[in-house]
C-alpha positions as a printed Julia matrix, in Angstrom:
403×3 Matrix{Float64}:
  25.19    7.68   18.57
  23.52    5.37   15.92
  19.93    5.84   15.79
  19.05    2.69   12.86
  20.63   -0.69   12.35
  22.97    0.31    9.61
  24.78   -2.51    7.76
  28.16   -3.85    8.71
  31.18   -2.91    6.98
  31.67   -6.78    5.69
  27.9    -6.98    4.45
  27.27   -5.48    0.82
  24.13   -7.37    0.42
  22.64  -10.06   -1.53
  23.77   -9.74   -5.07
  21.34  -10.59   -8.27
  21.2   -14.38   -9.18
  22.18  -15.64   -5.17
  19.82  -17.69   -3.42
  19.53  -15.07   -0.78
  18.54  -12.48   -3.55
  15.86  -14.86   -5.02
  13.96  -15.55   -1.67
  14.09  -12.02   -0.44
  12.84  -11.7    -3.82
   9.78  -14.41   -3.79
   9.47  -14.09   -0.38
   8.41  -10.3     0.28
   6.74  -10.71   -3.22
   4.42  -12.86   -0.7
   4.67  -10.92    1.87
   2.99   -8.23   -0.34
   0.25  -10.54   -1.18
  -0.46  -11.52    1.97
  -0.85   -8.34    3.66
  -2.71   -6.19    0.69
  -5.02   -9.08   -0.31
  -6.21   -8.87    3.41
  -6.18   -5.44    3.62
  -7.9    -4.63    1.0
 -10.71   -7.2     1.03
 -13.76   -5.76    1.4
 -13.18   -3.17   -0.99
 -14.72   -4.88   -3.94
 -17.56   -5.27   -1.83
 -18.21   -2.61   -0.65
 -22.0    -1.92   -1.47
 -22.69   -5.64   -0.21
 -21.17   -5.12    2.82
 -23.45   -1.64    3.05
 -26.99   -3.46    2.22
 -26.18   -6.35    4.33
 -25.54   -4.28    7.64
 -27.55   -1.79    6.67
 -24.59    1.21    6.8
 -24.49    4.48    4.14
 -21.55    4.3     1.46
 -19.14    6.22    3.78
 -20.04    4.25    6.77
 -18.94    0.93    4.71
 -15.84    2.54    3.1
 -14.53    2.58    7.17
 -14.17   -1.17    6.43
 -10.86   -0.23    4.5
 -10.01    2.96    6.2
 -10.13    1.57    9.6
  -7.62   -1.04    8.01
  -5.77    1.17    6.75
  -5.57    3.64    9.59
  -4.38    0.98   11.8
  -1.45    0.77    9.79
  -1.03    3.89    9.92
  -0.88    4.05   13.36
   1.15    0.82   14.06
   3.99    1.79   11.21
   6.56    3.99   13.79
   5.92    1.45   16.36
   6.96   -2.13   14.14
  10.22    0.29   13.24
  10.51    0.05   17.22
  10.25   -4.08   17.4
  12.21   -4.09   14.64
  15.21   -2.06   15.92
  15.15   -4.39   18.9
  14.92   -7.66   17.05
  15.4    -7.3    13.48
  13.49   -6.61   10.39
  12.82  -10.11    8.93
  11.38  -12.01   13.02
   9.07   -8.33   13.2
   7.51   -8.76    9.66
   7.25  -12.77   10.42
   5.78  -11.71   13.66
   3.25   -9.15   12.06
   2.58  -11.98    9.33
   1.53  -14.49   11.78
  -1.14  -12.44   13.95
  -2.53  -10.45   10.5
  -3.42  -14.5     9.28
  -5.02  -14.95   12.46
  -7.28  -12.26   12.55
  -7.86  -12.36    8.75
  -9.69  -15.53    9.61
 -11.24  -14.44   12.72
 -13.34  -11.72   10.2
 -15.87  -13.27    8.81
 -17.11  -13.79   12.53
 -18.07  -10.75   13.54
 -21.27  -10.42   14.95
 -21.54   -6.65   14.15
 -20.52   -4.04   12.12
 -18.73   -1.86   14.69
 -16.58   -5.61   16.06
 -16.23   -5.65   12.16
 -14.79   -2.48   12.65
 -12.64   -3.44   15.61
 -11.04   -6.31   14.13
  -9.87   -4.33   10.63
  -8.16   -1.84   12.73
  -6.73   -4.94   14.4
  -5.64   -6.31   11.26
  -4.27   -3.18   10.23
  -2.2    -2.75   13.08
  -0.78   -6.15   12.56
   0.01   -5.58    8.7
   1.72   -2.64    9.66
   5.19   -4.42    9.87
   5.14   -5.44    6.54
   5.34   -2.26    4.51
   6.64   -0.63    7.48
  10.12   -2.55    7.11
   9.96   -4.04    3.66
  11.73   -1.82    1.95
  13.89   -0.94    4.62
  15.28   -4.4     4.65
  15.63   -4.36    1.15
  17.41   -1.35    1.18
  19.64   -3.43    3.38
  20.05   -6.72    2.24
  19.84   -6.21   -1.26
  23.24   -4.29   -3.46
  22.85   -1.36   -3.77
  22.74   -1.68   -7.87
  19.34   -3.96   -7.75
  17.91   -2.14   -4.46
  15.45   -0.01   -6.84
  14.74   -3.19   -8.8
  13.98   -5.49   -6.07
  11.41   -2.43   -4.05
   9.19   -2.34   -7.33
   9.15   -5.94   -7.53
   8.41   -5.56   -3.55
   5.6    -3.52   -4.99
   4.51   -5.5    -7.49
   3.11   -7.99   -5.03
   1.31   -5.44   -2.97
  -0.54   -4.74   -5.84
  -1.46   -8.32   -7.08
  -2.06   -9.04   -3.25
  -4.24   -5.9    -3.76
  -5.82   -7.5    -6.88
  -6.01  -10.77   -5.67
  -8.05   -9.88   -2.32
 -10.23   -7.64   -4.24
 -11.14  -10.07   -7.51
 -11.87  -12.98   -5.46
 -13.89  -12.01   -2.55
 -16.62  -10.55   -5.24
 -17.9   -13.76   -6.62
 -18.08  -15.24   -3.17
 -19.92  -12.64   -1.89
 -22.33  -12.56   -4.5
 -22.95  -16.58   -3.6
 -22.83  -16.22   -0.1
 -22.79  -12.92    1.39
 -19.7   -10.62    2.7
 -18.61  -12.98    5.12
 -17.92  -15.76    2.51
 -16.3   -12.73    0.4
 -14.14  -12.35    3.18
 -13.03  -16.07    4.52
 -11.64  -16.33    1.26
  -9.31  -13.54    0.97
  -8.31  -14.77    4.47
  -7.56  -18.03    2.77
  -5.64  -16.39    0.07
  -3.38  -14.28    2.71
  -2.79  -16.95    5.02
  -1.16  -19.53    2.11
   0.77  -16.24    1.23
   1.98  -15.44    4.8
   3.17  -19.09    5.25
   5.23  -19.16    1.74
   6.53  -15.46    2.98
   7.67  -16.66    6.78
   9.28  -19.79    5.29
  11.25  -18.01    2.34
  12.58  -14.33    4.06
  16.3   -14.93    4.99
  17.13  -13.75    8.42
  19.02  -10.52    8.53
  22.58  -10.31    7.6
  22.79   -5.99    7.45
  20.63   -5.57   11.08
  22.56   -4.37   13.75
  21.13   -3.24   17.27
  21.16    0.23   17.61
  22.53    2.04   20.75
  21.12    3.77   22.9
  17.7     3.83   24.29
  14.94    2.54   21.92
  12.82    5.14   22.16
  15.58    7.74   21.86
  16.92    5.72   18.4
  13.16    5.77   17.74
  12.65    9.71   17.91
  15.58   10.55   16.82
  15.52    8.24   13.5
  11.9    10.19   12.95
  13.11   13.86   14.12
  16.16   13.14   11.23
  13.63   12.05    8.32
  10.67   15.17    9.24
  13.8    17.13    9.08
  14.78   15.95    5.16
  12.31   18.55    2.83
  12.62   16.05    0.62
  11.22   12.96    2.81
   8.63   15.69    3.2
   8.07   15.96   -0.19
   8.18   12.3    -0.79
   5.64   11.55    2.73
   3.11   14.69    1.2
   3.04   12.83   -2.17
   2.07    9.68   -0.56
  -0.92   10.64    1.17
  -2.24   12.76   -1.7
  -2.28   10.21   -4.02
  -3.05    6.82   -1.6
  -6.23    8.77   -0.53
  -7.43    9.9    -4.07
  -6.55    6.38   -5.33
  -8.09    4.93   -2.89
 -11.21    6.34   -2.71
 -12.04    6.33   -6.33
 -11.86    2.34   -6.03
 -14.15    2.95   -2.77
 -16.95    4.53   -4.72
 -16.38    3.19   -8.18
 -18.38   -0.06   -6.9
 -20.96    1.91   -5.73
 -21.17    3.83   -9.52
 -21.3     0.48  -11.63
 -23.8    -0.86   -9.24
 -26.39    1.96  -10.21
 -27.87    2.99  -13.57
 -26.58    3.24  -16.39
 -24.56    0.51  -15.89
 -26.6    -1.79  -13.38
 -23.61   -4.32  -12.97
 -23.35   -7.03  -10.26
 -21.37   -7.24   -7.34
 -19.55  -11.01   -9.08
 -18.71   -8.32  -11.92
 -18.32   -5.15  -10.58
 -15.55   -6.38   -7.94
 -13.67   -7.49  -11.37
 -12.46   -3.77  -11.81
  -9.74   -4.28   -9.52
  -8.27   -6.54  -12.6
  -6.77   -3.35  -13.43
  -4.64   -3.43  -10.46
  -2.19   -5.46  -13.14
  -1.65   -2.3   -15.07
   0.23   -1.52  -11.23
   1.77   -4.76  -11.18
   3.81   -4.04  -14.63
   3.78   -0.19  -13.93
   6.05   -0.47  -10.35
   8.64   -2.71  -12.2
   8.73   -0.46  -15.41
   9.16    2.64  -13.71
  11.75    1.01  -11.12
  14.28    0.61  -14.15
  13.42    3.75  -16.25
  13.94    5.87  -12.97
  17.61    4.33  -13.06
  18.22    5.67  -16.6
  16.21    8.88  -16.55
  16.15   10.05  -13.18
  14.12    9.11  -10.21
  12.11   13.01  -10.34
  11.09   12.81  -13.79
   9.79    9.62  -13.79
   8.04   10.15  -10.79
   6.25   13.42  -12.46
   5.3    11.85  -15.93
   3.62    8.78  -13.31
   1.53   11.46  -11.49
   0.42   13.34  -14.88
  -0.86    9.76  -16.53
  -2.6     9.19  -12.88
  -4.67   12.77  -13.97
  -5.44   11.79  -17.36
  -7.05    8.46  -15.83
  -9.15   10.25  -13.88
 -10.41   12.05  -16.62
 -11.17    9.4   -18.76
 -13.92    8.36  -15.81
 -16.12   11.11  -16.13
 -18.45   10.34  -19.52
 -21.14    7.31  -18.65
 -19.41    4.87  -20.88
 -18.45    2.02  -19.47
 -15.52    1.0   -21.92
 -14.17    4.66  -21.0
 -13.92    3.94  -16.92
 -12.63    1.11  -17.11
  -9.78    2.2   -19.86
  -9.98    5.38  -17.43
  -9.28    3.19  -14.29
  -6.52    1.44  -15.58
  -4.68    4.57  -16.73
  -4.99    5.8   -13.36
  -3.92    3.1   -11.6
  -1.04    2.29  -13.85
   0.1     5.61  -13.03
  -0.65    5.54   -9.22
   1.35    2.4    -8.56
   4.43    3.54  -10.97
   4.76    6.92   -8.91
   4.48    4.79   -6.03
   7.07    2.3    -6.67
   9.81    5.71   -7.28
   8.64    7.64   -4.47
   9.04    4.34   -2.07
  12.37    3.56   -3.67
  13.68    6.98   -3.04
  12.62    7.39    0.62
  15.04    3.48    1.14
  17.95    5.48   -1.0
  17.74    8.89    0.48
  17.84    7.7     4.22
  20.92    8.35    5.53
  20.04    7.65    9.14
  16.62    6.02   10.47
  16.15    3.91    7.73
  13.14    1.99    9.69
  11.71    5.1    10.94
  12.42    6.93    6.8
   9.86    3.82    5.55
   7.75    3.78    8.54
   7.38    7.41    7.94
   6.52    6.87    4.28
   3.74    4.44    5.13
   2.38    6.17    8.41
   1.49    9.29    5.62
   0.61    6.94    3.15
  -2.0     4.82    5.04
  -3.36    8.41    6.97
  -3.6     9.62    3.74
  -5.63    6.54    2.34
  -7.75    6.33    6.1
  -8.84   10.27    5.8
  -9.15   10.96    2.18
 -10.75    7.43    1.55
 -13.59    7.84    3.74
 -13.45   12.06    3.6
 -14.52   11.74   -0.14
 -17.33    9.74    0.12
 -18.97   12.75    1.19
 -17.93   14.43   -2.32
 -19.37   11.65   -4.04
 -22.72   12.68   -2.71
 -22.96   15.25   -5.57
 -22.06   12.11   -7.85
 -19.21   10.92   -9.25
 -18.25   13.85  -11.04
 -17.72   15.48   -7.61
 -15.6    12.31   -6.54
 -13.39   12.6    -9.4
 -13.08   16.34   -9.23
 -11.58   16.26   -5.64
  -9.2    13.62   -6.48
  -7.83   15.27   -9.46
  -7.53   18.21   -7.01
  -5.21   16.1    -4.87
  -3.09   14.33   -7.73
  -2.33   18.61   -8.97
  -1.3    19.63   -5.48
   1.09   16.41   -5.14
   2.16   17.22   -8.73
   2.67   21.09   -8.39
   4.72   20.81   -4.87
   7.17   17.69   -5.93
   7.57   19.69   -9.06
   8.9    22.64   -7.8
  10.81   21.11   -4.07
  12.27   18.26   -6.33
  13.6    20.89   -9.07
  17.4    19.95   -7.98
  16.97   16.46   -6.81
  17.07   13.18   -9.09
């Protein structure tokens, strides 16, 4: 019984330089703007968002993890919708509510309906990284699959960027809710380039079966794989450090000694572009070297970033935050590749997977080390160096005979 649509024999995807190829290309790159610039935006404002409704700095960081755990929650069932009608109408689908609600935001009368509506939005997001690389591992040859998921990546992270950079300044003029109307802005011209450019599928097949049988047995085939495991433990040790040093980083600059603004502070996230290169770098070096090694060195320069946060030196956090995150998103485009190659059944449910532990991780750890931030930032940083050595240590020693 096949539990994923698997490609037909005929279809050996789009190759490089084919129309297809380019607006799969452009078109998730959007996709990956759309959804992580809405997402993510009221990270950089964080401490406005917490003075404004009058909420604690873990109570505000729920802004992202409820987000986020929506997605989490919503990943396993878009690989459902998609099994039944195909990966490119689910993410259009999940593209078109997520703009809705992105502008619906700014509205809320309260901070727990401001709550409600980001684990909305999450929920809808969830088809987009949920089946992204999925379908590229589909549609795209199987020689430029690696390529294409880090440039996939690439625009999660200037989506990420994006969402972040610009809703500072408009909250400093105007308060969160102006912050926020324009990263809905910015997502919803992404979504519509992203619904108009994604080809339909060519690879999808319906699977047979029962859906939710193809469902659970697409996920009971991945949990199976130690090295999905691996690859799924990775992700939420590292998403959930990452995420919550840009959480409580805000918070840091805000206070003495460095007294910045929210207009500037929210202008860390520029390092996000040190991801942006990273994910396409590491894409094509993990094709000559080896996807394992590639993926360890990323993790180690992650560490050292963290490190470099710790003195009270402003020139040193921010060459400290871009390390990290350099690091972060190049370990993140390999390990994301990987899970699309490794899959030999339950592709959907493989990425769903991915993200489901990805997102949890980012929702738990994200809001979970707020509390270690308490003790100050030293405390922060200590915990998520903690994480980043058990991801390292365990993918060091499963991965020893896998490439």
């Amino acid at each position: 019984m096949s539990v994923d649509a698997s490609p037909t024999r005929e279809w050996v995807g789009h190759d490089a330089g084919s129309s297809g190829y380019r607006r799969i290309l452009v078109g998730l790159f959007a996709a990956g703007i759309a959804a992580f610039g809405q997402m993510y935006s009221t990270q950089g404002i964080l401490p406005t968002v917490a003075q404004a409704l009058e909420v604690n700095e873990a109570s505000a960081a729920l802004t992202v993890s409820t987000a986020t755990l929506g997605l989490a929650a919503s990943v396993l069932g878009w690989s459902w919708v998609a099994d039944r009608i195909g990966r490119a109408p689910a993410m259009k689908i999940a593209l078109s509510i997520s703009m809705v609600l992105g502008l619906l935001t700014p509205l809320a009368p309260g901070f727990t309906t401001l709550l409600v509506l980001r684990g909305l939005e999450g929920i809808a997001l969830g088809g987009v990284p949920a089946l992204a690389v999925a379908y590229l591992a589909d549609e795209i040859h199987v020689r430029h699959v690696s390529l294409a998921a880090a440039i996939y990546i690439s625009g999660t992270t200037v989506g990420g960027l994006l969402g972040r950079v610009i809703t500072g300044p408009f909250a400093d003029l105007g308060g969160w809710r102006l912050g926020v109307t324009a990263g809905g802005i910015l997502s919803a011209i992404a979504s519509i380039i992203a619904i108009t450019l994604i080809p339909r599928d060519r690879a999808w097949v319906r699977p047979v079966g029962k859906p939710a049988t193809s469902v659970r047995q697409g996920v009971l085939a991945n949990l199976r794989d130690p090295g999905m495991l691996v690859l799924y433990g990775q992700a939420a040790l590292l998403m959930g450090g990452f995420v919550a040093t840009y959480n409580y980083l805000g918070f840091r600059l805000e206070r003495e000694p460095f007294g910045l603004p929210v207009a500037i502070s929210s202008q860390i996230f520029l390092a996000y572009l040190g991801g942006t290169i990273s994910s396409s770098v590491a894409g094509r070096l993990a094709s000559t070297y080896g996807r394992r090694k590639v993926m360890l060195t990323c993790v180690s320069i992650m560490i050292v970033g963290v490190l470099m946060t710790f003195p009270d030196n402003l020139v040193m956090v921010l060459a400290g935050l871009l390390v990290m995150t350099t690091g972060f998103f190049a370990a993140h485009g390999v390990a994301s590749g990987w899970v699309g190659a490794r899959a030999r059944v339950g592709k959907a449910q493989a990425s769903a997977l991915y993200n489901l532990f990805y997102y949890g991780g980012s929702s738990l750890f994200g809001w979970l080390l707020g509390y270690a931030y308490v003790v100050g930032w030293w405390g922060l940083a200590t915990a998520v160096i903690a994480l980043a050595l058990i991801s390292l240590t365990w993918s060091a020693i499963a991965t020893r005979d896998q490439s």
